[in-house]
C-alpha positions in Angstrom: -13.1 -7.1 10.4 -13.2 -9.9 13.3 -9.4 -11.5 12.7 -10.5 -13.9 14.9 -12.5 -15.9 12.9 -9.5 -15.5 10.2 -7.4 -17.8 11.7 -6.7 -21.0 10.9 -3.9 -23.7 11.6 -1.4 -24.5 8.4 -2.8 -27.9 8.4 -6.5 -26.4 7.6 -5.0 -24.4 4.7 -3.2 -27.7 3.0 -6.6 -29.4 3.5 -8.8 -26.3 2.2 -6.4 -24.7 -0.2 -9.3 -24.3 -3.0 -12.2 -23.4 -1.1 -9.1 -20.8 0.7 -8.8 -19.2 -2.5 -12.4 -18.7 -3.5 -13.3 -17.5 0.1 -10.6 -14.6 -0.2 -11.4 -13.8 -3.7 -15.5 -12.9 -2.3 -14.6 -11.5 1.3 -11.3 -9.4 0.5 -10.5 -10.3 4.3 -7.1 -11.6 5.6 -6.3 -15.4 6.5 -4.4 -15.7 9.3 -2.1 -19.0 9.3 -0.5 -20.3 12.4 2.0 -22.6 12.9 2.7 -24.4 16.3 0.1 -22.0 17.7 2.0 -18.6 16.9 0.4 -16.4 13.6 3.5 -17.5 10.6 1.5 -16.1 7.4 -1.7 -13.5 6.6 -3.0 -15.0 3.2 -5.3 -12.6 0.8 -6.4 -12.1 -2.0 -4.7 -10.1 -5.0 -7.2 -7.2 -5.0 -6.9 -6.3 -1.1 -2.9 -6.9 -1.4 -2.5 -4.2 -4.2 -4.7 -1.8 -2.4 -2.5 -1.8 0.8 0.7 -1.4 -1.5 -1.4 1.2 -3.6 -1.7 2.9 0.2 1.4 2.7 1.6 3.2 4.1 -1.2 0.9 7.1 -0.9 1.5 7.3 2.9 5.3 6.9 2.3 5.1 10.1 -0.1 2.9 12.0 2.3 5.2 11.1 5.2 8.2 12.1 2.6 6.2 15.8 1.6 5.8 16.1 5.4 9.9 15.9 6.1 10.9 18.2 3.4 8.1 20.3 4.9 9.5 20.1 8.9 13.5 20.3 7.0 12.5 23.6 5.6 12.8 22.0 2.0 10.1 24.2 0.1 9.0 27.2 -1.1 6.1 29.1 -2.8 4.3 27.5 -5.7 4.4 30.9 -7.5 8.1 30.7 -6.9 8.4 27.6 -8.8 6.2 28.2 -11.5 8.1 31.6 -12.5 11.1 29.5 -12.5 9.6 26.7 -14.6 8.2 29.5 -17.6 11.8 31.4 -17.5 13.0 28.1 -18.4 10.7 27.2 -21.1 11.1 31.1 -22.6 14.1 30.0 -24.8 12.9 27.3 -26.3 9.8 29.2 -27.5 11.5 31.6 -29.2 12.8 28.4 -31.5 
């Protein structure tokens, strides 16, 4: 993805706003807005904007695994599973 030929002054998006919207919608790349010549606003579409918050909450729980790992925060899987049938065994007998 060139960003370069994403960006556009604010002026171009009140102008364009339709044709804007289409463009997103079929090239799922960023729109770059400036504003007095500095970058104020990334414009995209709804498809590419769920997709990065669909990512970052997995890299956020990755991230989170990986400091409970470093913080000594786990143990084995067998562990945990003996732990989780002991509890259950009661309510079988019911």
């Amino acid at each position: 993805m060139k960003l370069s030929s994403q960006i556009k002054p604010i002026s171009y998006l009140k102008a364009h706003a339709a044709e804007i919207v289409r463009t997103l919608g079929e090239s799922q790349e960023p729109l770059i807005i400036t504003q007095n010549g500095e970058a104020k606003v990334v414009v995209q579409d709804i498809q590419s904007y769920e997709q990065t918050q669909e990512t970052m909450a997995l890299l956020k729980i990755l991230a989170l695994g990986n400091r409970q790992i470093e913080a000594g925060k786990v143990e084995p899987a067998a562990a945990v599973i003996e732990r989780l049938r002991k509890r259950q065994r009661p309510t079988d007998a019911l």
